[in-house]
SEDRENGU-925560 format. One line per field, with one value per atom (N, C-alpha, C, O): atom name; x negated, y negated, z; residue number from 0. Coordinates in Angstrom, 1 decimal. Each point is the difference from the previous one (the first is absolute). Example, Ala and Ser with C-alpha at 12.3 -4.5 7.8 and 13.67 -1.06 7.14 Angstrom:
name	[N/CA/C/O/N/CA/C/O]
c1	[-13.2/0.9/-0.9/-1.0/1.4/-0.9/0.8/-0.5]
c2	[5.7/-1.2/-1.2/0.0/-1.1/-1.1/-1.1/-1.1]
c3	[7.8/0.0/0.0/0.7/-1.4/0.0/0.8/0.1]
resi	[0/0/0/0/1/1/1/1]
// end
This chain:
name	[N/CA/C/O/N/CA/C/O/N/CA/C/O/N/CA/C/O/N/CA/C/O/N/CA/C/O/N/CA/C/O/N/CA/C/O/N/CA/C/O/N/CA/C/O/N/CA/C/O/N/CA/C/O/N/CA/C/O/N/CA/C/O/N/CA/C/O/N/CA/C/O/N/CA/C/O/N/CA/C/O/N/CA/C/O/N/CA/C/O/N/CA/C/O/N/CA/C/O/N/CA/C/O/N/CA/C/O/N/CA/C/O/N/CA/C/O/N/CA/C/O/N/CA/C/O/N/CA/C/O/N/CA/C/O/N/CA/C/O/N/CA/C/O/N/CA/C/O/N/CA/C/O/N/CA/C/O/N/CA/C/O/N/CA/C/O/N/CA/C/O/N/CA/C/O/N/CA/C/O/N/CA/C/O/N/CA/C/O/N/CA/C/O/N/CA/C/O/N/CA/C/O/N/CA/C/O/N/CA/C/O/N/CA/C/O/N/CA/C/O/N/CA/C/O/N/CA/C/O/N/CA/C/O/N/CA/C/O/N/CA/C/O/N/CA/C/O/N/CA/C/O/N/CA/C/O/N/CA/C/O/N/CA/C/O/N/CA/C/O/N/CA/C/O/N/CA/C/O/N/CA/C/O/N/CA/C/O/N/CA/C/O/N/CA/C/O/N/CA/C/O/N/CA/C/O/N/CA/C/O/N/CA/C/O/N/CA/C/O/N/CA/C/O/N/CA/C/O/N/CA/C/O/N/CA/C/O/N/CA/C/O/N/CA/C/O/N/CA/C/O/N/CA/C/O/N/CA/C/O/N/CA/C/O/N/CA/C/O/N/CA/C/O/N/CA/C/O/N/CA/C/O/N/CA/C/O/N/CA/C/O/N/CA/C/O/N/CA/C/O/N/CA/C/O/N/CA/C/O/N/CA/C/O/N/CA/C/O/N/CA/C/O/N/CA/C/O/N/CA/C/O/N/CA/C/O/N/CA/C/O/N/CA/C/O/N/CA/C/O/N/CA/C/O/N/CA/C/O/N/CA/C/O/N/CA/C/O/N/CA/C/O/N/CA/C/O/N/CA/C/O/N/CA/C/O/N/CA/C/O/N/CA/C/O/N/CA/C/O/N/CA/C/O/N/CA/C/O/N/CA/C/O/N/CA/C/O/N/CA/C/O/N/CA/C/O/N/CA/C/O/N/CA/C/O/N/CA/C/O/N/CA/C/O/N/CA/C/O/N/CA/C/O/N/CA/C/O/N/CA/C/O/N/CA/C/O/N/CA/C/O]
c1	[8.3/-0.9/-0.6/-1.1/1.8/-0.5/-1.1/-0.3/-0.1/-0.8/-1.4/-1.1/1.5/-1.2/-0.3/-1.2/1.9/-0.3/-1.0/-1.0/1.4/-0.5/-1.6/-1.1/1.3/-0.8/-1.8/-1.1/2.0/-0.9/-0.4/-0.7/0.7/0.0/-1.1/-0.5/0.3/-0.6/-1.4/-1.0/1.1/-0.7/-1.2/-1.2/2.0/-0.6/-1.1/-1.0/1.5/-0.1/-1.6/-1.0/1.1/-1.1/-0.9/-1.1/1.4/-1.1/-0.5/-1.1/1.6/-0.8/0.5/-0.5/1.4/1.0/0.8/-0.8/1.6/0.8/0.0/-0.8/1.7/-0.5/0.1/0.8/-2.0/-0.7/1.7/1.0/-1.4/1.0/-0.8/0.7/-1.7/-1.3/0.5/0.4/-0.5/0.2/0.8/0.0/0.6/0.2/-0.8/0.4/-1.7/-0.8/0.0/0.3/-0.8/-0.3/1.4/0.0/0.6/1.6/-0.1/-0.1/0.0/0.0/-0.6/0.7/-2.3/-0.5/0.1/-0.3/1.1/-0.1/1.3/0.3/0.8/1.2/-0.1/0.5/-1.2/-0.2/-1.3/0.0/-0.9/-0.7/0.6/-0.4/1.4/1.3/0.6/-0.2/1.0/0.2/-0.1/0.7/-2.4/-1.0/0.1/0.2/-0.5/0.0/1.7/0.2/0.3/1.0/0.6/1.0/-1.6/0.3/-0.8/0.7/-2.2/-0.9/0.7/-0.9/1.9/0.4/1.2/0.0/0.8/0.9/-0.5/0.7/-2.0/-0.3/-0.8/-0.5/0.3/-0.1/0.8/0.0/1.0/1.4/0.5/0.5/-0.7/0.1/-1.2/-0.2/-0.6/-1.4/0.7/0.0/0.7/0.4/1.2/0.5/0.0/0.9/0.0/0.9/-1.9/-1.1/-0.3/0.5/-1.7/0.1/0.9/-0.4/1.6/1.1/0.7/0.2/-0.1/0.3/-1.3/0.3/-1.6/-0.6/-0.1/0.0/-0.2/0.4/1.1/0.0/1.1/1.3/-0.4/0.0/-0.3/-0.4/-1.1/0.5/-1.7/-0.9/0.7/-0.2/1.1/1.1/0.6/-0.1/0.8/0.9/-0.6/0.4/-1.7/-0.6/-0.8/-0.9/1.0/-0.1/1.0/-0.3/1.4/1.2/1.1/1.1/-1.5/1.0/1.4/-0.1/1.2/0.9/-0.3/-0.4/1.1/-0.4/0.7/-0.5/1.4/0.5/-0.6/-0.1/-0.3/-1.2/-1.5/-0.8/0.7/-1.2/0.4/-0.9/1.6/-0.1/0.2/-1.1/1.8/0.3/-1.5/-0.7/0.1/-1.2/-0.7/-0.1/-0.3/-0.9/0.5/-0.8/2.5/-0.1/-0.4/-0.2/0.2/-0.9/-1.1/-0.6/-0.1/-1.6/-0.4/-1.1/2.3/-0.8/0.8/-0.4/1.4/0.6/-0.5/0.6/-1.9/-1.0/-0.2/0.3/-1.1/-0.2/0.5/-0.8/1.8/1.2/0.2/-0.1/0.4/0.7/-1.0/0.4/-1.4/-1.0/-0.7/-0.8/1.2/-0.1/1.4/-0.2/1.6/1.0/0.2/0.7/-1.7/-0.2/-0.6/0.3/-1.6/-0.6/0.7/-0.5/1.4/1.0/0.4/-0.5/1.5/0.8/-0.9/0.3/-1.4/-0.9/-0.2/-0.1/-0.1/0.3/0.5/-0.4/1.5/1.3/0.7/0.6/-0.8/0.1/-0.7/0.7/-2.1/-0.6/0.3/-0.7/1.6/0.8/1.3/0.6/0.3/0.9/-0.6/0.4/-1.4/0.3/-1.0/-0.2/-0.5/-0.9/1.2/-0.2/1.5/1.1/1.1/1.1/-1.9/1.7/1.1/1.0/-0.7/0.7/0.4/-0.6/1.9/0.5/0.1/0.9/-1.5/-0.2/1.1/0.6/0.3/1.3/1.0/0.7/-0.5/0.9/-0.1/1.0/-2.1/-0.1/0.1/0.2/-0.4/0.1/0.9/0.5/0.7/1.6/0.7/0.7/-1.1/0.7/-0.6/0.6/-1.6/-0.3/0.9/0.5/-0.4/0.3/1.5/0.5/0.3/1.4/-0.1/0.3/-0.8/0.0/-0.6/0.7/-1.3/-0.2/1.4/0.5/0.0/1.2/1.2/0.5/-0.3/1.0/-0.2/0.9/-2.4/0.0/0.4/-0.2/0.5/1.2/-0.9/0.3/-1.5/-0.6/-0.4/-0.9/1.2/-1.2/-0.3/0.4/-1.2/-0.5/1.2/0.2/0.5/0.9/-0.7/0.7/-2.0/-0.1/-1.5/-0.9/1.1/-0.8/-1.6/-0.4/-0.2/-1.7/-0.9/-1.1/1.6/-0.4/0.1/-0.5/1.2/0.8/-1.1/0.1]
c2	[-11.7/1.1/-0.3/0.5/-1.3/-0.3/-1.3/-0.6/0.4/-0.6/0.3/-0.5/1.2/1.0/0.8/0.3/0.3/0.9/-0.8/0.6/-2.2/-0.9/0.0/0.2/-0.5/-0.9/1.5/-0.1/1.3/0.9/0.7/0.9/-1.1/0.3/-1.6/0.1/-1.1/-0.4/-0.3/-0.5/0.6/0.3/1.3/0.0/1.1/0.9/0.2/0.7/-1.7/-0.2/-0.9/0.4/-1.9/-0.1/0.3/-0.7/1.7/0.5/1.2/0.6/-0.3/1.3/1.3/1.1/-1.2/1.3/0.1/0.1/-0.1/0.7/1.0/-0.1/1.2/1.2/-0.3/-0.7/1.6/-0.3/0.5/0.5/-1.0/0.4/0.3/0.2/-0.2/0.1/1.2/-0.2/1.5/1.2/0.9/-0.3/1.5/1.1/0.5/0.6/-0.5/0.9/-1.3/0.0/-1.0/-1.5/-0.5/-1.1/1.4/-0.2/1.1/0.0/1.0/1.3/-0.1/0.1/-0.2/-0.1/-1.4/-0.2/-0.7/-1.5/0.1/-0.8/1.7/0.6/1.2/-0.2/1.1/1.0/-0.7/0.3/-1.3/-0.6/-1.6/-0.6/0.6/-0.9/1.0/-0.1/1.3/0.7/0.6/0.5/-0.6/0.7/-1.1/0.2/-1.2/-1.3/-0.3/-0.2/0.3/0.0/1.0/-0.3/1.4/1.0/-0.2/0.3/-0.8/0.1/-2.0/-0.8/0.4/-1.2/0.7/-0.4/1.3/0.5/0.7/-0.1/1.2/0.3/-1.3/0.5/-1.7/-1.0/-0.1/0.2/-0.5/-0.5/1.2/-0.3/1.7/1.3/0.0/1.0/-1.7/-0.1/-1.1/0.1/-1.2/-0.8/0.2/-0.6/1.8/0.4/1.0/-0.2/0.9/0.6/-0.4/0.4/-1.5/-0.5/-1.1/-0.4/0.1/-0.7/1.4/-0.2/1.2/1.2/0.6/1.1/-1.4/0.2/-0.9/0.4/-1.5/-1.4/0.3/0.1/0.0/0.5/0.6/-0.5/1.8/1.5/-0.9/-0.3/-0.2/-0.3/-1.1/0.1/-1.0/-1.3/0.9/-0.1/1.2/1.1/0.7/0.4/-0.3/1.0/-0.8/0.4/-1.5/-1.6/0.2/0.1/0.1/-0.4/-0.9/-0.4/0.2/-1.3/1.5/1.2/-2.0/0.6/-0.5/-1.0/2.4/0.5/-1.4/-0.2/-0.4/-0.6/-1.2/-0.2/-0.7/-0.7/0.3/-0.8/1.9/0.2/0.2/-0.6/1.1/-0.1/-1.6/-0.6/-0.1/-1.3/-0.4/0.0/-0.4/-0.2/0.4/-0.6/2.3/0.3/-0.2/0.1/-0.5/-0.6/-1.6/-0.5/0.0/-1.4/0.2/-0.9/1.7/-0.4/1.0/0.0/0.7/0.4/-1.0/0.0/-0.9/-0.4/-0.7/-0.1/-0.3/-0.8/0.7/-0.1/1.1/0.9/0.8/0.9/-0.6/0.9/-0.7/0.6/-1.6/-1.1/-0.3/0.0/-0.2/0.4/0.9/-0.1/1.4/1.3/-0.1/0.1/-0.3/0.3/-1.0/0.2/-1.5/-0.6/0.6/0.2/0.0/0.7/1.4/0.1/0.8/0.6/-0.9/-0.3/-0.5/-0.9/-0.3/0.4/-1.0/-0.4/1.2/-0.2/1.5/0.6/0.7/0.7/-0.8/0.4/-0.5/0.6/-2.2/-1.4/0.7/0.2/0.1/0.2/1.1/0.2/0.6/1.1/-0.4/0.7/-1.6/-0.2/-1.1/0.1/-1.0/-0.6/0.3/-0.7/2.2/0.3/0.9/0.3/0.0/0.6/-0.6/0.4/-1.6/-1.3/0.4/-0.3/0.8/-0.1/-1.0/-0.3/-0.1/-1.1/0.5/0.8/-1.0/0.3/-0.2/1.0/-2.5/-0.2/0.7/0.7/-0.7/0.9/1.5/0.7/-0.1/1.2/0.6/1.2/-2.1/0.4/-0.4/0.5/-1.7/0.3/1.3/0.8/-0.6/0.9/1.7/1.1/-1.3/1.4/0.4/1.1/-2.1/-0.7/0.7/0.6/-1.0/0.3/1.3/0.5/0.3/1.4/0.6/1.0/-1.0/0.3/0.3/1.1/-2.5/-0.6/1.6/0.9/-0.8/1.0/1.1/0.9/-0.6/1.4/1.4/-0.1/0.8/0.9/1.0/0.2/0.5/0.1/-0.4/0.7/-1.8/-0.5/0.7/1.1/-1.9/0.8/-0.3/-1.1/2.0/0.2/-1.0/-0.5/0.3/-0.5/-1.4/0.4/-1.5/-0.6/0.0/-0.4/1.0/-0.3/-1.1/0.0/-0.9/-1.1/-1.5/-1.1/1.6/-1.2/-0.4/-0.7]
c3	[-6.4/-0.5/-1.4/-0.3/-0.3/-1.7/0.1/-1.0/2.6/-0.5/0.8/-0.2/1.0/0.4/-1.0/0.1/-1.2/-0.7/-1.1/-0.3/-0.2/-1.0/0.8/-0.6/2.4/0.1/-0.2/-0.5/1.4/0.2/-1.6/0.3/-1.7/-1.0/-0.9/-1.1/1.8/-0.6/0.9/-0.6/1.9/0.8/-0.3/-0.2/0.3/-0.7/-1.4/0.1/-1.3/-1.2/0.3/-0.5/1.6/-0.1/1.2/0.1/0.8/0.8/-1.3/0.3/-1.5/-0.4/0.8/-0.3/1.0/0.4/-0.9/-0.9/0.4/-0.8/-0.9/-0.9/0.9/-0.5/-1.8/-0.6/0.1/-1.2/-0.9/0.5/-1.7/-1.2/-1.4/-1.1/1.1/-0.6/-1.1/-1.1/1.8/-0.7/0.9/1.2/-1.7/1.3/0.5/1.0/-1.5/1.5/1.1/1.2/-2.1/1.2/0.6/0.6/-0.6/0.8/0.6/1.3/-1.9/1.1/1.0/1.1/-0.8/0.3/1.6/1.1/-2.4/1.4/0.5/0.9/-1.2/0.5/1.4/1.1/-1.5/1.1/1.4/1.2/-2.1/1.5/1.0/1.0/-2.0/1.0/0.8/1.2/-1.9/0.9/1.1/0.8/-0.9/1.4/0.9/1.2/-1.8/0.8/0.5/1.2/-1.6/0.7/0.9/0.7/-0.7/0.9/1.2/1.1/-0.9/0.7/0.6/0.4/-0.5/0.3/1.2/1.2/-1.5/0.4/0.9/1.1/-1.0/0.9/0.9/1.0/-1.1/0.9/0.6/1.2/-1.6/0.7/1.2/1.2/-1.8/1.2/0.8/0.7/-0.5/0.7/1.0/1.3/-2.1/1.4/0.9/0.9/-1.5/0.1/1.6/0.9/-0.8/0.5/1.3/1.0/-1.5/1.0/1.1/1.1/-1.8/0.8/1.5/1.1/-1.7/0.6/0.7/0.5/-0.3/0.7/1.6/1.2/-1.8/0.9/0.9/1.2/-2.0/0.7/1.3/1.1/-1.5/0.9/0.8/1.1/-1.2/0.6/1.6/1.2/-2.2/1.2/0.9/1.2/-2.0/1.3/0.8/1.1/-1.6/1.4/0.6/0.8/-0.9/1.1/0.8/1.2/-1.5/0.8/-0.8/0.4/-1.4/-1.1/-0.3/-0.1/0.1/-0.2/-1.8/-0.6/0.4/-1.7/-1.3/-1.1/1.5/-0.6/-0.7/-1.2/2.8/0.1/-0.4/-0.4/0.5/-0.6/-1.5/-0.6/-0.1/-1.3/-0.1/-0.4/0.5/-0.6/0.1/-1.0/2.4/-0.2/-1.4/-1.1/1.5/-1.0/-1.8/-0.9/0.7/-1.2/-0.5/-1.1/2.3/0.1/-0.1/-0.6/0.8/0.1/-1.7/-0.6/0.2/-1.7/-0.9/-1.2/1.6/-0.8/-1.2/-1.0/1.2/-1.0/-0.8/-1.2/1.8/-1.1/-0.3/-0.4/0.5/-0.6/-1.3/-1.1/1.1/-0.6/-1.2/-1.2/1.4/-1.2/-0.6/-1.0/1.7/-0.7/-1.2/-1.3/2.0/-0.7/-1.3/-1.0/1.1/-1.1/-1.2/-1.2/2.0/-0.8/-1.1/-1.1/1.4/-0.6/-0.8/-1.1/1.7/-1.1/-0.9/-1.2/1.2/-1.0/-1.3/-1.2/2.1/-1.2/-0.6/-1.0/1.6/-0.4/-1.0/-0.9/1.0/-1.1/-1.3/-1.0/1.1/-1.1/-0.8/-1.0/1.2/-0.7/-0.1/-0.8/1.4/-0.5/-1.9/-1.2/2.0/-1.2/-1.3/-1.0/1.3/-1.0/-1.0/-1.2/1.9/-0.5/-0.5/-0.4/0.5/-0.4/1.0/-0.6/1.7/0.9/0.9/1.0/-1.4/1.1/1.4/0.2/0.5/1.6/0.0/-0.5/1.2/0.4/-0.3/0.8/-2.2/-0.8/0.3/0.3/-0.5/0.4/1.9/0.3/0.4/1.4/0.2/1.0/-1.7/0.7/-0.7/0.7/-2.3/-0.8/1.3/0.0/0.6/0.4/1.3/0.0/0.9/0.9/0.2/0.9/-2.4/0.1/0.0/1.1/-2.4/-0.1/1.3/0.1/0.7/1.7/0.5/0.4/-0.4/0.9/-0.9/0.8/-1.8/-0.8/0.2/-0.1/0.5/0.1/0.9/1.2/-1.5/1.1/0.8/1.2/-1.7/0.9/0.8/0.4/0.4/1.2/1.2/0.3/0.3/1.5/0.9/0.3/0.0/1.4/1.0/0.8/-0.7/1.5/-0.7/-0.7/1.0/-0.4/0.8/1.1/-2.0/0.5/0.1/0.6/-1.3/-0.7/1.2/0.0/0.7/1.4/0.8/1.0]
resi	[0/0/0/0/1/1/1/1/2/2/2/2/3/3/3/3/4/4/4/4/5/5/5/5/6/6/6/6/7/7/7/7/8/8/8/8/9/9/9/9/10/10/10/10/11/11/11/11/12/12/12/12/13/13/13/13/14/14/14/14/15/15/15/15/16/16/16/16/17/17/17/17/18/18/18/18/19/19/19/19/20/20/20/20/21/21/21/21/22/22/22/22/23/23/23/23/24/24/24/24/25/25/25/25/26/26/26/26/27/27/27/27/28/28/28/28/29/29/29/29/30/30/30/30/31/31/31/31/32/32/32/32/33/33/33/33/34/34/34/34/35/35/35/35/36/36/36/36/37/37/37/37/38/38/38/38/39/39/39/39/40/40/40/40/41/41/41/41/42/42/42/42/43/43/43/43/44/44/44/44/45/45/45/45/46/46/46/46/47/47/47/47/48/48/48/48/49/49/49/49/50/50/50/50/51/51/51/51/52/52/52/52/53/53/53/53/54/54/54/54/55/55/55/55/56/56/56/56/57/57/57/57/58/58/58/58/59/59/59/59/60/60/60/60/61/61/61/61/62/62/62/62/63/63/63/63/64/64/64/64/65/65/65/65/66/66/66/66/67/67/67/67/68/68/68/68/69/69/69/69/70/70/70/70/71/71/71/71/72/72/72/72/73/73/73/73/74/74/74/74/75/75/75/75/76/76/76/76/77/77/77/77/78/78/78/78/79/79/79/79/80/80/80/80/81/81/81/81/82/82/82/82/83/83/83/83/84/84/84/84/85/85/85/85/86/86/86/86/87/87/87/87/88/88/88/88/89/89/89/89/90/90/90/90/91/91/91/91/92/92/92/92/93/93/93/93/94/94/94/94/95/95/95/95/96/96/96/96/97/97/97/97/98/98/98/98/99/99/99/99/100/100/100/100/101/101/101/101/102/102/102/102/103/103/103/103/104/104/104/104/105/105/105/105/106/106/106/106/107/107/107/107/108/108/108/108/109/109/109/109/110/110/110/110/111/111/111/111/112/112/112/112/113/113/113/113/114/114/114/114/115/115/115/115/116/116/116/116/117/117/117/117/118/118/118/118/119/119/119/119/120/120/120/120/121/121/121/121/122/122/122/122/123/123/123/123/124/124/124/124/125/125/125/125/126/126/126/126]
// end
């Protein structure tokens, strides 16, 4: 992860993406339109999401038993699933590291506090 984090941070630096540090309105400003952008990334990812589960329904009322049709239909978004969800990472990266946030360090340290906590869900949704 520390070196996705290295490599996506100087990558950034010379495409001219990297959020400004200029001033606080100009951070503010290149802070909240990462943020849209990364939201409008996430709703990609639920777009292929979408249409994997339409495909599905489309194979079953073929006659494909549902199983098979999903596996299918996650083969045929897997591409682009896969670079929607980059696309997140990408800027996800750029707020960890406009924060000096160690990715690694911080997603095992989150990771455990998850793992400790006494509320959890009775029934896993996540499977």
């Amino acid at each position: 992860m520390k070196e996705i984090q290295t490599f996506a941070k100087q990558y950034q630096k010379d495409m001219g993406w990297d959020i400004t540090e200029e001033s606080y309105t100009k951070s503010r400003d290149s802070l909240l339109n990462n943020y849209m952008l990364l939201t409008t990334e996430v709703a990609e990812v639920a777009e292929e999401l979408r249409k994997a589960f339409n495909l599905t329904a489309s194979y079953v009322e073929n006659g494909m038993e549902e199983e098979q049709a999903f596996e299918l239909a996650k083969k045929q978004i897997k591409e682009d699933i896969g670079k929607e969800l980059s696309d997140c990472l990408a800027y996800m990266l750029k707020f960890y590291n406009y924060f000096g946030i160690d990715l690694e360090e911080n997603f095992y340290a989150k990771m455990a506090e998850v793992k400790k906590r006494k509320n959890k869900d009775s029934v896993n949704l996540l499977k």
